[in-house]
Backbone atoms as SQL, in Angstrom:
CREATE TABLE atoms (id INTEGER PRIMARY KEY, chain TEXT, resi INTEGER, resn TEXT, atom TEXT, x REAL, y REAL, z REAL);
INSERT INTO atoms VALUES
  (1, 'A', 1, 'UNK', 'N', -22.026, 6.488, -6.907),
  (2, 'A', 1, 'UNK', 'CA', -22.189, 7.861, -7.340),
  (3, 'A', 1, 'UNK', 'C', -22.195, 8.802, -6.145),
  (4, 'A', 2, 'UNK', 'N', -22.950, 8.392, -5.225),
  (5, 'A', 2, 'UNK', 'CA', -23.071, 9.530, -4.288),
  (6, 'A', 2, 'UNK', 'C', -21.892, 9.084, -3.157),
  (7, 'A', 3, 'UNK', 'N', -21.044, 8.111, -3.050),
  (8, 'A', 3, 'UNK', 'CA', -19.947, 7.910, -2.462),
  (9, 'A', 3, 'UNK', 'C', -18.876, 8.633, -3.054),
  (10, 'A', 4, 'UNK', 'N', -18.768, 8.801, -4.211),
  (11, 'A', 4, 'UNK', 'CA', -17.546, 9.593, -5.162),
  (12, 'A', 4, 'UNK', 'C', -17.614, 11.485, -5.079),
  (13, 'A', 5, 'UNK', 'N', -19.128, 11.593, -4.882),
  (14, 'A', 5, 'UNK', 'CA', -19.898, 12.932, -4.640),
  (15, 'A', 5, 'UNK', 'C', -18.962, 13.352, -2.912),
  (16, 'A', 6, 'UNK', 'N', -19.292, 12.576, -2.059),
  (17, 'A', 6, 'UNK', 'CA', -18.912, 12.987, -0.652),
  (18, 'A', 6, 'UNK', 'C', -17.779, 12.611, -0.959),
  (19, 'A', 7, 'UNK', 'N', -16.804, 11.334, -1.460),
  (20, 'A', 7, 'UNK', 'CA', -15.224, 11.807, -1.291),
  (21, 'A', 7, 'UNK', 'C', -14.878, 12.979, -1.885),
  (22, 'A', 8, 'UNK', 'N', -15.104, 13.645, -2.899),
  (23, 'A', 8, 'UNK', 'CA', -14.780, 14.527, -3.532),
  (24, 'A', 8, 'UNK', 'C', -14.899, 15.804, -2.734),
  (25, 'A', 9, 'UNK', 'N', -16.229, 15.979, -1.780),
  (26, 'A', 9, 'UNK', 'CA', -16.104, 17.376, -0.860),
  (27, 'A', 9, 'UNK', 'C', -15.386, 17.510, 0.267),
  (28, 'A', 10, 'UNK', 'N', -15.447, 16.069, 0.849),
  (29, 'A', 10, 'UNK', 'CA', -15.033, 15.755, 2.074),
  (30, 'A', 10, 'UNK', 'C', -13.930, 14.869, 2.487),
  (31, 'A', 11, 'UNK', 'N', -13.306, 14.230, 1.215),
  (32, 'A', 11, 'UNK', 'CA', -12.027, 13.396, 1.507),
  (33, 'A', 11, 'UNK', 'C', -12.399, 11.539, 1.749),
  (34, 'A', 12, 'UNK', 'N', -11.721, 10.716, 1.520),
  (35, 'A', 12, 'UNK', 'CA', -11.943, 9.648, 1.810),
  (36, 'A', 12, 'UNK', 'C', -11.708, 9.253, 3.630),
  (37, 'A', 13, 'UNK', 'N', -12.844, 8.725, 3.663),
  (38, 'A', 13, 'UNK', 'CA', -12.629, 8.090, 5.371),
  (39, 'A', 13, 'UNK', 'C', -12.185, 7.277, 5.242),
  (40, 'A', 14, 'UNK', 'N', -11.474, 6.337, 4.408),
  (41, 'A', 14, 'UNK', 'CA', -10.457, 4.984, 4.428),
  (42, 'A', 14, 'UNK', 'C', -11.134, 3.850, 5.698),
  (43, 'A', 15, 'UNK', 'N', -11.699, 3.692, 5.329),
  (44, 'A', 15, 'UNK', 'CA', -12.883, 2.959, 6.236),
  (45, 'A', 15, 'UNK', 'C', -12.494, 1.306, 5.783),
  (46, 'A', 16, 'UNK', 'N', -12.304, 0.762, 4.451),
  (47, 'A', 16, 'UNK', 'CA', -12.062, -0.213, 4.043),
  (48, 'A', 16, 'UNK', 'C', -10.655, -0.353, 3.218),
  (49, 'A', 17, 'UNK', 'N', -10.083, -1.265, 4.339),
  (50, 'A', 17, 'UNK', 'CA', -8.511, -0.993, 3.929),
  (51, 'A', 17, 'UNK', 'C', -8.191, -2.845, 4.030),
  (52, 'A', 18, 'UNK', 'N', -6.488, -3.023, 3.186),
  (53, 'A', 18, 'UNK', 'CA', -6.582, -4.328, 3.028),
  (54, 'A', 18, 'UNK', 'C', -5.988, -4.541, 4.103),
  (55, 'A', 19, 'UNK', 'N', -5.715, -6.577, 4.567),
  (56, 'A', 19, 'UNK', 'CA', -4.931, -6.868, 5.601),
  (57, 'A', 19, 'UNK', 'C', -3.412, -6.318, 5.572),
  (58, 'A', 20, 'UNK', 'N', -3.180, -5.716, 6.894),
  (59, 'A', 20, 'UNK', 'CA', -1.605, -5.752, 6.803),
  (60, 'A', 20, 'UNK', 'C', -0.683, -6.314, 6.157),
  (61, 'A', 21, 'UNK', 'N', -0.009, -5.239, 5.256),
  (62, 'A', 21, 'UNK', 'CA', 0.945, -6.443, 4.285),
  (63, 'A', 21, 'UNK', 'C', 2.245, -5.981, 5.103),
  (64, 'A', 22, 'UNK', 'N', 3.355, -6.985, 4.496),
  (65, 'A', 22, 'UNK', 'CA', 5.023, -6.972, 5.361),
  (66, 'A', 22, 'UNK', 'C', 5.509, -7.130, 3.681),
  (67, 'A', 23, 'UNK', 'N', 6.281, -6.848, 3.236),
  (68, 'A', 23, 'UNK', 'CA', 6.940, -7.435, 2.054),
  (69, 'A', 23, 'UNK', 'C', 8.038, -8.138, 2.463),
  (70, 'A', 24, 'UNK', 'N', 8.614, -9.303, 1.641),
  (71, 'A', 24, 'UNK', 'CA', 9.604, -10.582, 1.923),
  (72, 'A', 24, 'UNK', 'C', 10.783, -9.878, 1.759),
  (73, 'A', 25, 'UNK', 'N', 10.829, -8.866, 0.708),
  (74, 'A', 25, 'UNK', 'CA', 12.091, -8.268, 0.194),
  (75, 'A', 25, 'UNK', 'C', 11.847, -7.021, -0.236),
  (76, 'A', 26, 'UNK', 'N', 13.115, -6.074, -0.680),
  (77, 'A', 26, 'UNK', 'CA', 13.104, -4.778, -0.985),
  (78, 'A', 26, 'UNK', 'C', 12.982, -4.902, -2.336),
  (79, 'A', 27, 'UNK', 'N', 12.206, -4.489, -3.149),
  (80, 'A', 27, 'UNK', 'CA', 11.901, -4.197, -4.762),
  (81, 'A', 27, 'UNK', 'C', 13.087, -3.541, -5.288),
  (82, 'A', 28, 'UNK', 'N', 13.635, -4.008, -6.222),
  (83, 'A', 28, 'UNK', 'CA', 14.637, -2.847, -6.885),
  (84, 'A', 28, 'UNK', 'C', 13.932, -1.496, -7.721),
  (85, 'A', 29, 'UNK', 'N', 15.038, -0.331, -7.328),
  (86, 'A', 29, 'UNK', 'CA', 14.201, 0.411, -7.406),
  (87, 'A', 29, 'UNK', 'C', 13.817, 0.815, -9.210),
  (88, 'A', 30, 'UNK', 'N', 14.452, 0.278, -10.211),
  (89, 'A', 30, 'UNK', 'CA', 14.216, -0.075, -11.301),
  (90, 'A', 30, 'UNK', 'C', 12.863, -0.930, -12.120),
  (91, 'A', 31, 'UNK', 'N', 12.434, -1.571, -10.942),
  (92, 'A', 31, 'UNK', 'CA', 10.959, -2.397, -11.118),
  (93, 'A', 31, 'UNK', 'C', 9.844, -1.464, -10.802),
  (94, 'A', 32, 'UNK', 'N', 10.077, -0.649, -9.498),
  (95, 'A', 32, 'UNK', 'CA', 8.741, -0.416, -8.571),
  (96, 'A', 32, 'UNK', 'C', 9.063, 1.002, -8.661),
  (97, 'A', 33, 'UNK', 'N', 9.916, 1.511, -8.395),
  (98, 'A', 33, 'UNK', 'CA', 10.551, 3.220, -8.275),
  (99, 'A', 33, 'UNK', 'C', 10.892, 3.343, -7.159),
  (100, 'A', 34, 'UNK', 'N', 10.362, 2.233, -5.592),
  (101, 'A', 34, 'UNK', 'CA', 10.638, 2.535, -4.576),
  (102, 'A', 34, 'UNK', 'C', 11.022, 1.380, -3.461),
  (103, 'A', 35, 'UNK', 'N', 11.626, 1.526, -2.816),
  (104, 'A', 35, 'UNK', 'CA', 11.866, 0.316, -1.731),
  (105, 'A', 35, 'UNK', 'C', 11.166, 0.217, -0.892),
  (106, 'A', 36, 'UNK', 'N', 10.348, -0.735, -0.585),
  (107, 'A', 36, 'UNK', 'CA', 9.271, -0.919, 0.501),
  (108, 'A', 36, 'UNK', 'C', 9.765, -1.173, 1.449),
  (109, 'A', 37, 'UNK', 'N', 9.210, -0.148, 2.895),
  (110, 'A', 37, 'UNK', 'CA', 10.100, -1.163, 4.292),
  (111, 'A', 37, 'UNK', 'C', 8.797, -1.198, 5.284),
  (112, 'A', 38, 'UNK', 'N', 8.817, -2.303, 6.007),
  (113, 'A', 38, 'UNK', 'CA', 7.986, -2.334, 7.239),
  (114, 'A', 38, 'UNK', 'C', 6.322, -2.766, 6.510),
  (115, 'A', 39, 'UNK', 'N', 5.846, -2.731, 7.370),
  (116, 'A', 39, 'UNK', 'CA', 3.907, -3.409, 7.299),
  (117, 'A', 39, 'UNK', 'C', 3.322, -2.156, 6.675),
  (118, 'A', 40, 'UNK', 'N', 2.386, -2.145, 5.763),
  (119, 'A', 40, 'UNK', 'CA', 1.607, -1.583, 5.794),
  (120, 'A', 40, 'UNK', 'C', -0.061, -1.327, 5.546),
  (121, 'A', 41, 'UNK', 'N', -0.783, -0.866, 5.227),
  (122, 'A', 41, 'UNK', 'CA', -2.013, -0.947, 4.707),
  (123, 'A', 41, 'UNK', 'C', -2.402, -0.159, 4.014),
  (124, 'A', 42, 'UNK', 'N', -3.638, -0.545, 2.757),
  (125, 'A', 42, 'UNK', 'CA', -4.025, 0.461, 1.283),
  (126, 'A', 42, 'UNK', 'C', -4.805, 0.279, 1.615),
  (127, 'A', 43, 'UNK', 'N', -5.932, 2.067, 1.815),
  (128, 'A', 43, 'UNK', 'CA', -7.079, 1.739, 1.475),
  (129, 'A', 43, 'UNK', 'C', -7.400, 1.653, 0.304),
  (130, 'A', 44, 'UNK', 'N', -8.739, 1.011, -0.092),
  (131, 'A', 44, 'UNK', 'CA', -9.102, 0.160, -0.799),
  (132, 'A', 44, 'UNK', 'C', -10.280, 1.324, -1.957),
  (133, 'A', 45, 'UNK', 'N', -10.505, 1.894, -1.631),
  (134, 'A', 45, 'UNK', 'CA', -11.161, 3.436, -1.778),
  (135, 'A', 45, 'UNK', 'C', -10.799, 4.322, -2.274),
  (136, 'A', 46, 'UNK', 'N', -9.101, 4.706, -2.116),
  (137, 'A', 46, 'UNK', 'CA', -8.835, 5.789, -2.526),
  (138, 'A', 46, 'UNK', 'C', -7.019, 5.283, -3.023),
  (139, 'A', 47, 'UNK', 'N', -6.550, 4.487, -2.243),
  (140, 'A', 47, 'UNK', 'CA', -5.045, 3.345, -2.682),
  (141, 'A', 47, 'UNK', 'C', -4.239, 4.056, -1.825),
  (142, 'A', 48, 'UNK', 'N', -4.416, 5.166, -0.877),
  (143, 'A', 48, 'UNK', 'CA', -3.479, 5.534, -0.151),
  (144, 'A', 48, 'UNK', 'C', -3.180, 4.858, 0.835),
  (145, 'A', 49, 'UNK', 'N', -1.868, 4.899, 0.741),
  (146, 'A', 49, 'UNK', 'CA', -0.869, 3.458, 1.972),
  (147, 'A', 49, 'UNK', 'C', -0.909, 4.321, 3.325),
  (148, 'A', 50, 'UNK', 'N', -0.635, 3.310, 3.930),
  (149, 'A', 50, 'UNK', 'CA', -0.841, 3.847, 5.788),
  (150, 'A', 50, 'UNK', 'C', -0.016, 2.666, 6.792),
  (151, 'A', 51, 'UNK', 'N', 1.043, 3.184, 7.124),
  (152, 'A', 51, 'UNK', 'CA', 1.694, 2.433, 8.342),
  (153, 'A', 51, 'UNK', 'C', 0.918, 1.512, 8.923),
  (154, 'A', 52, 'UNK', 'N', 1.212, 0.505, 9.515),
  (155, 'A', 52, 'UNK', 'CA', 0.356, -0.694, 10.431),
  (156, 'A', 52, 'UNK', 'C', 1.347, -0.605, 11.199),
  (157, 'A', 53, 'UNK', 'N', 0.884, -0.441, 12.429),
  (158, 'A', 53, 'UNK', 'CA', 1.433, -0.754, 14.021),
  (159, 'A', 53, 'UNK', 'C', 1.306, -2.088, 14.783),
  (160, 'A', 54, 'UNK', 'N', 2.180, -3.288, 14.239),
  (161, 'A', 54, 'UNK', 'CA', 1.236, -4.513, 14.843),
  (162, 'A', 54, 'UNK', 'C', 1.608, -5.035, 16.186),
  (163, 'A', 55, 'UNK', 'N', 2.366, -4.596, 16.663),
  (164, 'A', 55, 'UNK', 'CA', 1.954, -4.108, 18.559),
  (165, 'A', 55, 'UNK', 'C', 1.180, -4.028, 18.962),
  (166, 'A', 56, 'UNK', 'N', 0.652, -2.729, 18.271),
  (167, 'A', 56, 'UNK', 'CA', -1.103, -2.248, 18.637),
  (168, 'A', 56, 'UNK', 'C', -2.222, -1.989, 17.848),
  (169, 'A', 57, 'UNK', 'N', -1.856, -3.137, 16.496),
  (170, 'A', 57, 'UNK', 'CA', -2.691, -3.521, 15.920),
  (171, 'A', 57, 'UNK', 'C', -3.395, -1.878, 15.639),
  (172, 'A', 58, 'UNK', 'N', -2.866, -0.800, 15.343),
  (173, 'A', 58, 'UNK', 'CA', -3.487, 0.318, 14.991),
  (174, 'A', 58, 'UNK', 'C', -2.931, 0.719, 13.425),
  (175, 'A', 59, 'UNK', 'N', -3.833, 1.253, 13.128),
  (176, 'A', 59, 'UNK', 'CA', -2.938, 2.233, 11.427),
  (177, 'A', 59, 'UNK', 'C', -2.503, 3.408, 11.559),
  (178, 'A', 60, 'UNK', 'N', -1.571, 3.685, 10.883),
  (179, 'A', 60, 'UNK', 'CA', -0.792, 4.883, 11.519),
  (180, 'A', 60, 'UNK', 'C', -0.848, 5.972, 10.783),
  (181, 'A', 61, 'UNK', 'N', 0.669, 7.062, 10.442),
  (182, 'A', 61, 'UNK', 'CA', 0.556, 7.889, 9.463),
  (183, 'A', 61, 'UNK', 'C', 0.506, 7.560, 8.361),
  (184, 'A', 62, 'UNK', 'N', 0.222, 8.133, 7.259),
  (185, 'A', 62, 'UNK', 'CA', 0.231, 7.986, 5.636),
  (186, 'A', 62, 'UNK', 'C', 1.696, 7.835, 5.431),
  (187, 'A', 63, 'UNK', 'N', 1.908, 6.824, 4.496),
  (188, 'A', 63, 'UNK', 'CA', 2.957, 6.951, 3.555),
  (189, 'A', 63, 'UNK', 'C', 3.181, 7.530, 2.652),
  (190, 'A', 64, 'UNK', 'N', 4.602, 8.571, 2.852),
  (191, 'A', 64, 'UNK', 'CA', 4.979, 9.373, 1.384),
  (192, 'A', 64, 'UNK', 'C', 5.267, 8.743, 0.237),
  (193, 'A', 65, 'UNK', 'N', 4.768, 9.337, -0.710),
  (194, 'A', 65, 'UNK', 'CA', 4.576, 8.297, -1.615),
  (195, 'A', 65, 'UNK', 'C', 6.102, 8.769, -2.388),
  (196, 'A', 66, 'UNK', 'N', 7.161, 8.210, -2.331),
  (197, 'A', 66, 'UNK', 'CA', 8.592, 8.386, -3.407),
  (198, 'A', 66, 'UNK', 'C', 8.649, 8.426, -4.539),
  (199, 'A', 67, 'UNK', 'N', 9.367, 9.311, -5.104),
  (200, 'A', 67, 'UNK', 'CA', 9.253, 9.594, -6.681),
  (201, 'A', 67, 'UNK', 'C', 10.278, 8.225, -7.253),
  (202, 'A', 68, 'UNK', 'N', 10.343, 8.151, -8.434),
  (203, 'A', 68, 'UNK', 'CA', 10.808, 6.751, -9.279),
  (204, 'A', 68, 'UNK', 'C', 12.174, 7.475, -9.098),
  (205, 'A', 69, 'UNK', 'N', 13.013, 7.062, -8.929),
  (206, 'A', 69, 'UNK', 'CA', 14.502, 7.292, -8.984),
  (207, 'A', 69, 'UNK', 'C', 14.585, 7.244, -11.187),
  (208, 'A', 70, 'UNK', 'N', 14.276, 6.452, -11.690),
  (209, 'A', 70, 'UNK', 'CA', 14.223, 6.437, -13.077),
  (210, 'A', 70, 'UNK', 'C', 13.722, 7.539, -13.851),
  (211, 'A', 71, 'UNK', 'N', 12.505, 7.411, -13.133),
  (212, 'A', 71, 'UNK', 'CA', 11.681, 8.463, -13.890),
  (213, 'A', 71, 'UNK', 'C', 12.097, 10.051, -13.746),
  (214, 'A', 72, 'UNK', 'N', 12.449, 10.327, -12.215),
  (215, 'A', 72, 'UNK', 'CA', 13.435, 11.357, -12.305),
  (216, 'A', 72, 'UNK', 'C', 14.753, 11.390, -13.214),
  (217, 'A', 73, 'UNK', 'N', 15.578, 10.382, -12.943),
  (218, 'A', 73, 'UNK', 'CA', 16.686, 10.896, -13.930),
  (219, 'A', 73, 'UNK', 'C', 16.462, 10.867, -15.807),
  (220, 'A', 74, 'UNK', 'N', 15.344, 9.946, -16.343),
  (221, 'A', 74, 'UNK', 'CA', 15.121, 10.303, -17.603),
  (222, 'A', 74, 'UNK', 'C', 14.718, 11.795, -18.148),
  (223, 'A', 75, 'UNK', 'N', 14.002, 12.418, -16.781),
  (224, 'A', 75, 'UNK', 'CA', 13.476, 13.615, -16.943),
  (225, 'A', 75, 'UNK', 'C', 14.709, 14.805, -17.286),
  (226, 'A', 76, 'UNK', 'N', 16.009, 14.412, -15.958),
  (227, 'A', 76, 'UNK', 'CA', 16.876, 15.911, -16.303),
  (228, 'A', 76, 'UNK', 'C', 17.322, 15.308, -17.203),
  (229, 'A', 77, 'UNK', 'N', 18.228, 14.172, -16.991),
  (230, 'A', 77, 'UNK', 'CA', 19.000, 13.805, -18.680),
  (231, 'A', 77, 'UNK', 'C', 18.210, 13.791, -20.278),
  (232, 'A', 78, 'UNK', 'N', 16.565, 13.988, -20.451),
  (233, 'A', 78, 'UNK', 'CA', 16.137, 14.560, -21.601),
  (234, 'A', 78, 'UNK', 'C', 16.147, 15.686, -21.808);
């Protein structure tokens, strides 16, 4: 309760995030909406993805999150 209270004024500190993931392959974009490339990490708190640097083992910028290629075109073609 009072963790949901301070994300809400102050934003999530992404403090607890999962291990670096790599994906094996690119998702079609018909399954997922988006093609995954490179390592990354979710925090666990709030689900926002974040670059992994594993060079230097640091987390990086946020990932933009891509719109569904599907879900866009059902939208103009309705």
């Amino acid at each position: 309760m009072v963790g949901s209270v301070l994300n809400a004024l102050f934003g999530c500190s992404h403090d607890k995030i999962t291990f670096p993931l790599t994906p094996g392959r690119t998702f079609s974009t018909t399954s997922l909406g988006a093609h995954r490339r490179g390592t990354y990490v979710v925090c666990l708190d709030c689900g926002q993805e974040f670059q992994y640097n594993w060079s230097e083992m640091r987390v990086g910028e946020p990932v933009r999150a891509r719109p569904c290629r599907a879900a866009a075109e059902s939208y103009s073609n309705g």
